[in-house]
mmCIF file of the N, C-alpha and C atoms, coordinates in Angstrom:
data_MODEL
# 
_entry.id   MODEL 
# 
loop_
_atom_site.group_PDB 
_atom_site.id 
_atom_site.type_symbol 
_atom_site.label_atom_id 
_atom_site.label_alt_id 
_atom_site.label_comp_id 
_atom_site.label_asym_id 
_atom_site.label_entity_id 
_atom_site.label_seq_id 
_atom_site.pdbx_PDB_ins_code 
_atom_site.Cartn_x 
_atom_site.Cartn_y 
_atom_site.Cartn_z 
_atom_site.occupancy 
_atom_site.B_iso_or_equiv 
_atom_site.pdbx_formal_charge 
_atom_site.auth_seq_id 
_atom_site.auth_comp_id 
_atom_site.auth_asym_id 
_atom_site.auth_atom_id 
_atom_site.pdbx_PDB_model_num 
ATOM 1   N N  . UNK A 1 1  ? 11.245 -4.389  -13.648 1.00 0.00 ? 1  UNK A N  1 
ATOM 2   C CA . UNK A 1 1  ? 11.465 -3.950  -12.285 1.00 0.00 ? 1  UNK A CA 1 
ATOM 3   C C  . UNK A 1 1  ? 10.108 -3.651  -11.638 1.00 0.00 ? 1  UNK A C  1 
ATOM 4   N N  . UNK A 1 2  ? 9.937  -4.188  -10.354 1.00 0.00 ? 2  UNK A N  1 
ATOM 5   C CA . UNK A 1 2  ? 8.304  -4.083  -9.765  1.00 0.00 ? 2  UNK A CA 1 
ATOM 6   C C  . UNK A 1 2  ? 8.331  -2.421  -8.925  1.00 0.00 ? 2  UNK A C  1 
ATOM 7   N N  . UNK A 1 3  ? 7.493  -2.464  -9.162  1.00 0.00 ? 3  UNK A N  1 
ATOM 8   C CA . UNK A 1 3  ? 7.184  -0.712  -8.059  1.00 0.00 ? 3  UNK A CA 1 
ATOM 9   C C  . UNK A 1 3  ? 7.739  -1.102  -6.853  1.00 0.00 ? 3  UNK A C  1 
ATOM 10  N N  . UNK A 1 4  ? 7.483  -2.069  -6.024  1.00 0.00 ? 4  UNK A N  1 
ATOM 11  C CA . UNK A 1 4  ? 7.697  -2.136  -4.958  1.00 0.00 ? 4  UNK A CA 1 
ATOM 12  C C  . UNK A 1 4  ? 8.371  -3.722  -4.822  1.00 0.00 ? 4  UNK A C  1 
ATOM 13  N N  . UNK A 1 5  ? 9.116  -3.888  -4.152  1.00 0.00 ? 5  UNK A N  1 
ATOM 14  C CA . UNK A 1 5  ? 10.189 -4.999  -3.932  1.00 0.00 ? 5  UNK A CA 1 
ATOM 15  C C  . UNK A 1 5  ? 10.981 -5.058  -2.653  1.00 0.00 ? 5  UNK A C  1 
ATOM 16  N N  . UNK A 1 6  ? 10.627 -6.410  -2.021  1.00 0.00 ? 6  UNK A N  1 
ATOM 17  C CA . UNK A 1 6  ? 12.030 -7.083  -1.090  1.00 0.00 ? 6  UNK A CA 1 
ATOM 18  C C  . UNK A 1 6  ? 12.724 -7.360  -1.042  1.00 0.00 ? 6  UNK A C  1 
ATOM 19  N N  . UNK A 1 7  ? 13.466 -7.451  -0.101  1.00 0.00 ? 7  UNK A N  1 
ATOM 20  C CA . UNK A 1 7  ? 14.543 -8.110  0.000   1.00 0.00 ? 7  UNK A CA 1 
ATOM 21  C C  . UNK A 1 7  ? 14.203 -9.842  0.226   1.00 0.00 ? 7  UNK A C  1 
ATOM 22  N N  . UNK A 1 8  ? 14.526 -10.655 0.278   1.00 0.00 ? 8  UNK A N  1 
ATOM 23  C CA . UNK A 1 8  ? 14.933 -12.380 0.939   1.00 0.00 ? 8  UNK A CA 1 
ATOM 24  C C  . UNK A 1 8  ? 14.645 -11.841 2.557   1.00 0.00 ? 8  UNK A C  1 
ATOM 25  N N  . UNK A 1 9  ? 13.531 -12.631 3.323   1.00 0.00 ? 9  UNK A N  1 
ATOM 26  C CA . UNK A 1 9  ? 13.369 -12.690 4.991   1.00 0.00 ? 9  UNK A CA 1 
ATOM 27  C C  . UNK A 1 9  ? 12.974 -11.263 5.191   1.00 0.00 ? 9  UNK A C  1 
ATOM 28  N N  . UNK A 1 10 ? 12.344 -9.933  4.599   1.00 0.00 ? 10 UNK A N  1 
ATOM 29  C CA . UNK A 1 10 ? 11.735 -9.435  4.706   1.00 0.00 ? 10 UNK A CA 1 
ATOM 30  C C  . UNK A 1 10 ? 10.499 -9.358  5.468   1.00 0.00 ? 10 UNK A C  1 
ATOM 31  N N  . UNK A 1 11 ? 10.350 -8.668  6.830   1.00 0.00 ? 11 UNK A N  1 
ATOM 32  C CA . UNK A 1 11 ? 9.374  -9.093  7.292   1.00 0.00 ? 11 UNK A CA 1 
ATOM 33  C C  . UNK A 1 11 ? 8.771  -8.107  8.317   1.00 0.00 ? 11 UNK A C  1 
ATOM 34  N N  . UNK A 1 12 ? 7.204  -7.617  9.082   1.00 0.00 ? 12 UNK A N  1 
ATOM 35  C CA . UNK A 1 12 ? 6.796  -6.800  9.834   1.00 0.00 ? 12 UNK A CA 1 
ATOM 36  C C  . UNK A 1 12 ? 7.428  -5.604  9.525   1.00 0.00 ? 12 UNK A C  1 
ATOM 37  N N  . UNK A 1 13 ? 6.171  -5.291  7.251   1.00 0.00 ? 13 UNK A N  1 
ATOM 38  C CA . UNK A 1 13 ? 6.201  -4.228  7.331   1.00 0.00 ? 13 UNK A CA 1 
ATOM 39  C C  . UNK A 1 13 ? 4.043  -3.875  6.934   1.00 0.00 ? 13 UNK A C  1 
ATOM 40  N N  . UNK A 1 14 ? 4.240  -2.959  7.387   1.00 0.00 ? 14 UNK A N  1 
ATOM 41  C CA . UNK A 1 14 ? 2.527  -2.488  6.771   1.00 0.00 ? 14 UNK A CA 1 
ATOM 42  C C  . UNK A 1 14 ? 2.314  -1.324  6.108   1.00 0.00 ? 14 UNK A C  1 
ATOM 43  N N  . UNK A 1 15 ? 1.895  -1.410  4.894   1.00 0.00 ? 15 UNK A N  1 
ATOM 44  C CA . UNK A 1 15 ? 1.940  -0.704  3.965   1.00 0.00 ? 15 UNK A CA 1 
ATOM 45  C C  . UNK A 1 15 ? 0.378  -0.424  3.628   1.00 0.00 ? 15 UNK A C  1 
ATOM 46  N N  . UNK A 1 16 ? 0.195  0.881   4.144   1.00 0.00 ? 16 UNK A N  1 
ATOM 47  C CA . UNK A 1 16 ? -1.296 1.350   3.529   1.00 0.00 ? 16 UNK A CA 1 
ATOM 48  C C  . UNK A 1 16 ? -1.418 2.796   3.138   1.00 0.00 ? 16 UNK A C  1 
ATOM 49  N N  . UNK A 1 17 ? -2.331 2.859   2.308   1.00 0.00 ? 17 UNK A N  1 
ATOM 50  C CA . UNK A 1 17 ? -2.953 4.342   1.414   1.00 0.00 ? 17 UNK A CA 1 
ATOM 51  C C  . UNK A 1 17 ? -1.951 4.100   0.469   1.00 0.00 ? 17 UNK A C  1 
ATOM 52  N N  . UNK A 1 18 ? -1.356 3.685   -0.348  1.00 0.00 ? 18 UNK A N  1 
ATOM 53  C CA . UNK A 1 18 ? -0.647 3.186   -1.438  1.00 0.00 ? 18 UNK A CA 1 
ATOM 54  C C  . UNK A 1 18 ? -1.066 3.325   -2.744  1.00 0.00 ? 18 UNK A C  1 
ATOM 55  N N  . UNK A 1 19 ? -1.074 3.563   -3.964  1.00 0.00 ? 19 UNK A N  1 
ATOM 56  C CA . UNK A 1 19 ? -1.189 3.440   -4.969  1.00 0.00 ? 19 UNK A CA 1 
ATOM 57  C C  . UNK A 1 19 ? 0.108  3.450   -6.363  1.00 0.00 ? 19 UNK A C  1 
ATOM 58  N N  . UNK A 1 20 ? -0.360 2.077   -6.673  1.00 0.00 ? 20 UNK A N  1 
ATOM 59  C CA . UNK A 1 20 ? 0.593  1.505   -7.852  1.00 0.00 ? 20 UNK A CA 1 
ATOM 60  C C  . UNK A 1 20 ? 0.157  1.455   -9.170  1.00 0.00 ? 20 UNK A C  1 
ATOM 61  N N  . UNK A 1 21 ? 1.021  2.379   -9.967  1.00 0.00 ? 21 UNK A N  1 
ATOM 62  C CA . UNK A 1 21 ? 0.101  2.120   -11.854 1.00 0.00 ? 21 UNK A CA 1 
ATOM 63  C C  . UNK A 1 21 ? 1.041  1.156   -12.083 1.00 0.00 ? 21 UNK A C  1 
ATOM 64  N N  . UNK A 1 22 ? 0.052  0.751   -13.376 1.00 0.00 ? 22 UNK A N  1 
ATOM 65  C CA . UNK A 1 22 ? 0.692  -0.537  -14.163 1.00 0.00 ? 22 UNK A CA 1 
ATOM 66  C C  . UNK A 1 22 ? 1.944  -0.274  -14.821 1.00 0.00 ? 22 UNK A C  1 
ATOM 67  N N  . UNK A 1 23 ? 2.876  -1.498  -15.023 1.00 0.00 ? 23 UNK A N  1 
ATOM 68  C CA . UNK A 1 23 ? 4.194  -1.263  -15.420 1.00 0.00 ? 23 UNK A CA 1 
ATOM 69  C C  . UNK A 1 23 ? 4.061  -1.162  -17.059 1.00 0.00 ? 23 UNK A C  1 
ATOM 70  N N  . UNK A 1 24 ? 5.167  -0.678  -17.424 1.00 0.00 ? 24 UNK A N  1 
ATOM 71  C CA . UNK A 1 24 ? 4.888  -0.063  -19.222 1.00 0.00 ? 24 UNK A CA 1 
ATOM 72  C C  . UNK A 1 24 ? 4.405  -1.387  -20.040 1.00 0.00 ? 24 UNK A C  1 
ATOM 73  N N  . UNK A 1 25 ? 3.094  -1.348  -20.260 1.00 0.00 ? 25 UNK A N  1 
ATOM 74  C CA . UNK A 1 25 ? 3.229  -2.775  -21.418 1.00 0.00 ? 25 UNK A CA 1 
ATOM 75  C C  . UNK A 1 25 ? 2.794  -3.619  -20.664 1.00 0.00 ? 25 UNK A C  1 
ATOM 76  N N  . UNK A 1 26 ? 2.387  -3.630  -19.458 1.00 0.00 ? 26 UNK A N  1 
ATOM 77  C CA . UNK A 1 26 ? 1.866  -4.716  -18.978 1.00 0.00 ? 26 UNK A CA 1 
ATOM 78  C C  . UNK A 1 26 ? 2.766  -5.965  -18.316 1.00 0.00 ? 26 UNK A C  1 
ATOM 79  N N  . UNK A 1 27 ? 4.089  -5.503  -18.626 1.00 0.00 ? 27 UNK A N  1 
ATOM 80  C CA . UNK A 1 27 ? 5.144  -6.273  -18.170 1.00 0.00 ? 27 UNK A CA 1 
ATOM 81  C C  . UNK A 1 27 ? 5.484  -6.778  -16.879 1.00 0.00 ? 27 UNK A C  1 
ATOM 82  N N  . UNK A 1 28 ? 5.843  -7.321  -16.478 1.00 0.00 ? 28 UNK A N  1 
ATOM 83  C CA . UNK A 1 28 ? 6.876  -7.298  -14.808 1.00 0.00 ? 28 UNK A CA 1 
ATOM 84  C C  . UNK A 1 28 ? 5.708  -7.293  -13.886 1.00 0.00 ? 28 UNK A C  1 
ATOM 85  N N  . UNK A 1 29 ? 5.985  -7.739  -12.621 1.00 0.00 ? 29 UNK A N  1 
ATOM 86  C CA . UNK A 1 29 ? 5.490  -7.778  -11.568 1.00 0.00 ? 29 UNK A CA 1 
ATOM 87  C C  . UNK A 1 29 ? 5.098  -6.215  -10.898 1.00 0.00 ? 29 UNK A C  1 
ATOM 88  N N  . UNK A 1 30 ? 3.920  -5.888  -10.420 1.00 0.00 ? 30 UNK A N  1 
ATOM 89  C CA . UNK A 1 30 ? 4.119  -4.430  -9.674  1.00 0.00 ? 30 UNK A CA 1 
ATOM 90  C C  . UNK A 1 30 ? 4.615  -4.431  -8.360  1.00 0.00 ? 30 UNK A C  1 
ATOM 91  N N  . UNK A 1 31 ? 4.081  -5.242  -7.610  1.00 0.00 ? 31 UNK A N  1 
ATOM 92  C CA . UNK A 1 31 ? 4.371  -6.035  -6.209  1.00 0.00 ? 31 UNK A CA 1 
ATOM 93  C C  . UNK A 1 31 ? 5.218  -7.400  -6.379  1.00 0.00 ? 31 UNK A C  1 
ATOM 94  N N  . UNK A 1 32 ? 6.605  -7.209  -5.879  1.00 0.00 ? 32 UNK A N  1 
ATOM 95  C CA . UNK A 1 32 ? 6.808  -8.508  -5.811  1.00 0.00 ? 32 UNK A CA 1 
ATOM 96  C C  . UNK A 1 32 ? 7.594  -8.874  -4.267  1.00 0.00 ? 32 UNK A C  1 
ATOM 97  N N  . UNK A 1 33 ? 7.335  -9.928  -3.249  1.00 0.00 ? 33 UNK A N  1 
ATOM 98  C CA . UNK A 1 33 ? 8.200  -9.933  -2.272  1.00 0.00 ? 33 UNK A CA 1 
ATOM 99  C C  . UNK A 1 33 ? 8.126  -11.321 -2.095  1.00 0.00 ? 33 UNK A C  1 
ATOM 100 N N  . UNK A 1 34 ? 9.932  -10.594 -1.675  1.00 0.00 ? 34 UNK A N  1 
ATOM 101 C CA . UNK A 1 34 ? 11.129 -11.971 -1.647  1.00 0.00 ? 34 UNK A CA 1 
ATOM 102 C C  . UNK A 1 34 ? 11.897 -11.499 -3.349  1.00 0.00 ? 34 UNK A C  1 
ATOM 103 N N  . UNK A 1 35 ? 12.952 -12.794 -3.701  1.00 0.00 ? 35 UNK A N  1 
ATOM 104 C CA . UNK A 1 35 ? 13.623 -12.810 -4.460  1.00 0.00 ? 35 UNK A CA 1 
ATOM 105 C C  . UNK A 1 35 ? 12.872 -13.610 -5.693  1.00 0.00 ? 35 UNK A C  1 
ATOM 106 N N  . UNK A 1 36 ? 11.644 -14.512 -5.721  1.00 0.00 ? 36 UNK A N  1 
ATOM 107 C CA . UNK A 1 36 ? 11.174 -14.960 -6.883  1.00 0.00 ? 36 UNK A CA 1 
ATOM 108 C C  . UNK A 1 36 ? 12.264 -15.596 -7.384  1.00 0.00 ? 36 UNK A C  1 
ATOM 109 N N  . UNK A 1 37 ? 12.896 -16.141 -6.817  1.00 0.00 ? 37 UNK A N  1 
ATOM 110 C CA . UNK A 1 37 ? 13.512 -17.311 -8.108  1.00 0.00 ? 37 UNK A CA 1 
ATOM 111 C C  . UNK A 1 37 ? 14.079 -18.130 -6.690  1.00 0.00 ? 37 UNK A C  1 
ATOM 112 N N  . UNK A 1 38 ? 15.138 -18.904 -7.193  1.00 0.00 ? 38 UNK A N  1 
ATOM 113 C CA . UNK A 1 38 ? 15.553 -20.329 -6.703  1.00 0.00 ? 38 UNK A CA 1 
ATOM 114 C C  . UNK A 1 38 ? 16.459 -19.751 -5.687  1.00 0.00 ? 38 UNK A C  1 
ATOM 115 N N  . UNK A 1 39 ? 17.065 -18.783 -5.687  1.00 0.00 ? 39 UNK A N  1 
ATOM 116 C CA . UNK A 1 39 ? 17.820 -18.239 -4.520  1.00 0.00 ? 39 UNK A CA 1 
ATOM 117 C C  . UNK A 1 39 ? 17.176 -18.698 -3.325  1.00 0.00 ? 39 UNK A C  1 
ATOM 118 N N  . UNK A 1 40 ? 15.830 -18.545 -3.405  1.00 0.00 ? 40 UNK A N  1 
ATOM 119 C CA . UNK A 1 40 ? 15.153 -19.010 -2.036  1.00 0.00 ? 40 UNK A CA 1 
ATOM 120 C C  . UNK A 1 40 ? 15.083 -20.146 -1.599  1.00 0.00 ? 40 UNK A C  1 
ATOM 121 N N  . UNK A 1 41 ? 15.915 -20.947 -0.870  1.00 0.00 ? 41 UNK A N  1 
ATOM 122 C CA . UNK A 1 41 ? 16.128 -22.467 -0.884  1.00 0.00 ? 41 UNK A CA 1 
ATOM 123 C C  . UNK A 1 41 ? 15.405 -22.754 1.130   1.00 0.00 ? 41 UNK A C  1 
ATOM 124 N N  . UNK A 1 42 ? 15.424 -21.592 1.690   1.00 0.00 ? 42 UNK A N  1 
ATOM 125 C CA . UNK A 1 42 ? 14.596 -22.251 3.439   1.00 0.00 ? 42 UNK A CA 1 
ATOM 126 C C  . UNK A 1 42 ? 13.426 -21.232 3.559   1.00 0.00 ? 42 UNK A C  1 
ATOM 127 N N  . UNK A 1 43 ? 12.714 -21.841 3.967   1.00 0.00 ? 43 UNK A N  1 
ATOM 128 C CA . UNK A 1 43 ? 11.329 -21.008 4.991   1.00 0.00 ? 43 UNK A CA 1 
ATOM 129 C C  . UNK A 1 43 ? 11.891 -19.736 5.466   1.00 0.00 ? 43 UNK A C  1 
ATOM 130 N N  . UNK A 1 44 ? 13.337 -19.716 5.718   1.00 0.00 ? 44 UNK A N  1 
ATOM 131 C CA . UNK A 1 44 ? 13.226 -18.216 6.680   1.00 0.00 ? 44 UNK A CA 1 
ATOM 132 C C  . UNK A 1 44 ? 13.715 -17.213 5.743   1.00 0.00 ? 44 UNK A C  1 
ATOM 133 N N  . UNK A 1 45 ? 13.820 -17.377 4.715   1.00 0.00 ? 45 UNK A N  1 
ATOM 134 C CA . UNK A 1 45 ? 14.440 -16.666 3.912   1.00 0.00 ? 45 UNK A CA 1 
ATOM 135 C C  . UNK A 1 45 ? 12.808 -16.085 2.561   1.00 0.00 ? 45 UNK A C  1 
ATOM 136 N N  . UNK A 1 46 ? 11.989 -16.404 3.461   1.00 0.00 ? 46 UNK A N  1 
ATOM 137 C CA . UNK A 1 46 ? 10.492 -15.970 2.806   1.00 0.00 ? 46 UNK A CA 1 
ATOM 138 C C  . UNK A 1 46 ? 10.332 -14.733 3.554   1.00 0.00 ? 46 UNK A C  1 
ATOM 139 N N  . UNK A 1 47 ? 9.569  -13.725 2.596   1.00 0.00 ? 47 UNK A N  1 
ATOM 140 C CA . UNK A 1 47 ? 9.009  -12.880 3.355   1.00 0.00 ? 47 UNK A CA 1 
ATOM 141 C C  . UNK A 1 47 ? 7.608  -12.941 4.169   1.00 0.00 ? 47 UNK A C  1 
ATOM 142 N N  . UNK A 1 48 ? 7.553  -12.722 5.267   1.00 0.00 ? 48 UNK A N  1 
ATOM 143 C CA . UNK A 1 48 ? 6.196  -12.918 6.132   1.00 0.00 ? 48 UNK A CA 1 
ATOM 144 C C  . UNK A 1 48 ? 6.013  -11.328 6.724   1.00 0.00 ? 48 UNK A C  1 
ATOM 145 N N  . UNK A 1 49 ? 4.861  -11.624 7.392   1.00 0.00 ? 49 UNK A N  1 
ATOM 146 C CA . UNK A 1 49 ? 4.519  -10.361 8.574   1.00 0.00 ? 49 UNK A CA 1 
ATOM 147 C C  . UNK A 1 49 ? 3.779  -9.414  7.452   1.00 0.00 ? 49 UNK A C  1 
ATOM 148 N N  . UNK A 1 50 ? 3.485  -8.821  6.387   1.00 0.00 ? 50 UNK A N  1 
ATOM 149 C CA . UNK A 1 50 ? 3.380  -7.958  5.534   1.00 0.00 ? 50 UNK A CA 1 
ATOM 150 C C  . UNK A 1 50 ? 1.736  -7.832  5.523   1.00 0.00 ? 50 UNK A C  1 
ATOM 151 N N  . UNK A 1 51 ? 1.410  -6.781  6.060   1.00 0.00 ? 51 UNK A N  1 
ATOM 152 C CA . UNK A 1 51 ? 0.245  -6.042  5.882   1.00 0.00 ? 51 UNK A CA 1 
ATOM 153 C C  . UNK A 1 51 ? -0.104 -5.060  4.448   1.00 0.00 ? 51 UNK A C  1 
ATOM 154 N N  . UNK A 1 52 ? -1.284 -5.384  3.702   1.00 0.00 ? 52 UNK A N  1 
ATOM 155 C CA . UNK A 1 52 ? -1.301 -4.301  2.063   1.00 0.00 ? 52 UNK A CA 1 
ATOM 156 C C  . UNK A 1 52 ? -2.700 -3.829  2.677   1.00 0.00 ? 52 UNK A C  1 
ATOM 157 N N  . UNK A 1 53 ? -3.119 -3.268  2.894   1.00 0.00 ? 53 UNK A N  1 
ATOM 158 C CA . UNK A 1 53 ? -4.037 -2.639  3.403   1.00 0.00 ? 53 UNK A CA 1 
ATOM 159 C C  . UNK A 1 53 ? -4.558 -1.346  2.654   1.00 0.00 ? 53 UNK A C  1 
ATOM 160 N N  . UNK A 1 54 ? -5.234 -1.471  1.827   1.00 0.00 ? 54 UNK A N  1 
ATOM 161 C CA . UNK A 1 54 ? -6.125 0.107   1.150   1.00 0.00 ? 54 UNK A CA 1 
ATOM 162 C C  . UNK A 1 54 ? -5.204 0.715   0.291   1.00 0.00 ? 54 UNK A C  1 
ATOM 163 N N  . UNK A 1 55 ? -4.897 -0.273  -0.681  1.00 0.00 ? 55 UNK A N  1 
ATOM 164 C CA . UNK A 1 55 ? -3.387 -0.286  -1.943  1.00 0.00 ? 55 UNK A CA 1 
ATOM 165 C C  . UNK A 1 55 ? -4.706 -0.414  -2.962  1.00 0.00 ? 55 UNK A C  1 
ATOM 166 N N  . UNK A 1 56 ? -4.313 0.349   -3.820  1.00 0.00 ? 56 UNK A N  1 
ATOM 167 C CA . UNK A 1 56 ? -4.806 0.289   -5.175  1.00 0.00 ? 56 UNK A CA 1 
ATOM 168 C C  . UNK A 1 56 ? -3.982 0.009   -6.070  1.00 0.00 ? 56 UNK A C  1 
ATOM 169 N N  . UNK A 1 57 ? -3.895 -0.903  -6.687  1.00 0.00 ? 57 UNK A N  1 
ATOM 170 C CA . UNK A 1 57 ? -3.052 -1.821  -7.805  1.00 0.00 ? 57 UNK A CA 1 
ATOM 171 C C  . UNK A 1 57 ? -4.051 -1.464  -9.201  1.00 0.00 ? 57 UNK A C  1 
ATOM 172 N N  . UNK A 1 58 ? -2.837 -0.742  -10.149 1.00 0.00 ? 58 UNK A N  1 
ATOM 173 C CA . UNK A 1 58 ? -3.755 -0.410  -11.772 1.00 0.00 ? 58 UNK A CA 1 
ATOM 174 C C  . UNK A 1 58 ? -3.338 -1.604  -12.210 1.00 0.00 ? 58 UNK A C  1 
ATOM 175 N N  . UNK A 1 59 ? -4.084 -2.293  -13.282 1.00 0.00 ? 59 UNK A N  1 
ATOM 176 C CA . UNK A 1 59 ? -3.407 -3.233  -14.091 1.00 0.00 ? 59 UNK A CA 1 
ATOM 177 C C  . UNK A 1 59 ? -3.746 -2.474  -15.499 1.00 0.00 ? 59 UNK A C  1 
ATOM 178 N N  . UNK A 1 60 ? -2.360 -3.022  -16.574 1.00 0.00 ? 60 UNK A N  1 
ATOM 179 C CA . UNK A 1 60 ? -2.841 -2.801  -17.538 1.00 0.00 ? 60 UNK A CA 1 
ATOM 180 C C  . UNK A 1 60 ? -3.884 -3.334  -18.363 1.00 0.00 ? 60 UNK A C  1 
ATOM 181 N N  . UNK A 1 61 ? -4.923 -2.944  -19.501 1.00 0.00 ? 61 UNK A N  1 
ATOM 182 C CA . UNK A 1 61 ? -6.030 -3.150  -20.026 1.00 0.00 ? 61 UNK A CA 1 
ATOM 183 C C  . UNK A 1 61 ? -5.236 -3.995  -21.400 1.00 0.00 ? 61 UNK A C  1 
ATOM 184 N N  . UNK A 1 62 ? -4.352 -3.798  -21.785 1.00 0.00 ? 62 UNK A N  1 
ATOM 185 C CA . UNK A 1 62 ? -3.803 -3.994  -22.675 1.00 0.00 ? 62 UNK A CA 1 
ATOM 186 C C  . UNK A 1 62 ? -2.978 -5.346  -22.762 1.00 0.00 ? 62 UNK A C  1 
ATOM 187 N N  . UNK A 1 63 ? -2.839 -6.082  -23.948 1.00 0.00 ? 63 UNK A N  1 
ATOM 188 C CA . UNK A 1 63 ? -2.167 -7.315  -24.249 1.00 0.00 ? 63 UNK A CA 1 
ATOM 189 C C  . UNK A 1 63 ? -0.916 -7.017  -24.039 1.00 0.00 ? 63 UNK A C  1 
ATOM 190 N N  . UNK A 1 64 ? -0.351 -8.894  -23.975 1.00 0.00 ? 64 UNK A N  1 
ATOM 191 C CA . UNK A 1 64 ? -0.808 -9.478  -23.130 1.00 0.00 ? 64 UNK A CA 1 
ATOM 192 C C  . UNK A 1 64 ? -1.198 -9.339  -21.664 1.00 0.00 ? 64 UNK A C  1 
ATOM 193 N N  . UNK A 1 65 ? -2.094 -10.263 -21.319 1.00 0.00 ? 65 UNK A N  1 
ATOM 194 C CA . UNK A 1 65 ? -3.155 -10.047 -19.824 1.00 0.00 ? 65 UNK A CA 1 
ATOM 195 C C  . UNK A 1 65 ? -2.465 -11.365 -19.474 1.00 0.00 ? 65 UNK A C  1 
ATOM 196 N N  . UNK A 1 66 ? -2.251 -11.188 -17.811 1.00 0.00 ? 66 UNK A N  1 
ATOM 197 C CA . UNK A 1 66 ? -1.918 -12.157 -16.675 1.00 0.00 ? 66 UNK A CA 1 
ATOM 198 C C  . UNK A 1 66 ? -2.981 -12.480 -16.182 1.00 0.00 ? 66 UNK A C  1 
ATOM 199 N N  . UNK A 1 67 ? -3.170 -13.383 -15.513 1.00 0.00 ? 67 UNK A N  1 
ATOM 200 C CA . UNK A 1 67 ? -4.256 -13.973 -14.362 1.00 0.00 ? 67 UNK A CA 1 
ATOM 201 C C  . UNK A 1 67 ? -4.089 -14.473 -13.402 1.00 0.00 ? 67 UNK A C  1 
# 
């Protein structure tokens, strides 16, 4: 489960002074927007408009590492 999550067509939000720690283990997404999978079949059903502005994202140090 990500810290923070959308909905599908999510859109004109701005999100600042934020801070997100890493998920247990290094797992899962911290930020994720939209639905990430195949549900999403048109353009309008993307999230747009989204300002991250002065967000501090922890990642974990620990295996496995994403890139």
């Amino acid at each position: 489960m990500s810290a923070l999550g959308t909905a599908t067509a999510a859109n004109h939000w701005k999100l600042m002074f934020l801070e997100f720690l890493a998920n247990k283990d290094g797992y899962g997404d911290i930020i994720s927007l939209g639905a990430g999978d195949a549900s999403q079949t048109q353009l309008s059903q993307v999230p747009y408009a989204f300002v991250i502005d002065r967000v501090y994202v922890h990642g974990d140090n620990s295996p496995p590492r994403r890139t």
